[in-house]
N, C-alpha and C positions, 0 to 999 in steps of 0.2 A: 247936412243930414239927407239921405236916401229918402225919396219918398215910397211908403208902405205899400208893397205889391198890390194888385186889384184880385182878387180871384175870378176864375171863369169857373161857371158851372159847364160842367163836362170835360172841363180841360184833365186831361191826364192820358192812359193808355190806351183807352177808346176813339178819342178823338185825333188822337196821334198817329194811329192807326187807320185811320180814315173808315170806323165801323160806326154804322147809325146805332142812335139810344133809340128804341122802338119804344120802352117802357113809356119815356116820357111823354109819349103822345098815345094813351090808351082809349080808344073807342068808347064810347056812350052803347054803341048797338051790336059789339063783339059778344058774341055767346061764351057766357060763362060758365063754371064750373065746380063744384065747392069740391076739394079735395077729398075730403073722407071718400067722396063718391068714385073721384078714380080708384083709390084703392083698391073700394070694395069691387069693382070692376074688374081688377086685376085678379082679387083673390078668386073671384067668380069664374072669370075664365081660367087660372089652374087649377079649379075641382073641375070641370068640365072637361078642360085635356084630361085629366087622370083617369078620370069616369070611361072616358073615351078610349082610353089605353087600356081598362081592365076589362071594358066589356067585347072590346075588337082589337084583341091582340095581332101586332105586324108578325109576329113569327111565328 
């Protein structure tokens, strides 16, 4: 009888690949972010371009 494979964590197409897992070693002092807040960032800055486009039209 075969003995039962071992698994490797990370073994697969990243590792195969020869790409670093950055995830698994996340910083204690990397500036973080809560998502809602990019969002709203995002929505912030496209009423601003539009704003910007209605009141100084290019053409």
């Amino acid at each position: 009888m075969a003995p039962p494979k071992k698994s490797k964590k990370g073994a697969g197409f990243h590792s195969a690949a020869g790409l670093i897992r950055y995830f698994d070693a996340e910083e204690e002092t990397a500036f973080k972010i809560d998502p809602y807040l990019v969002i709203l960032m995002g929505i912030a800055a496209t009423v601003v371009i539009v704003l910007l486009e209605h009141y100084y039209p290019t053409a």
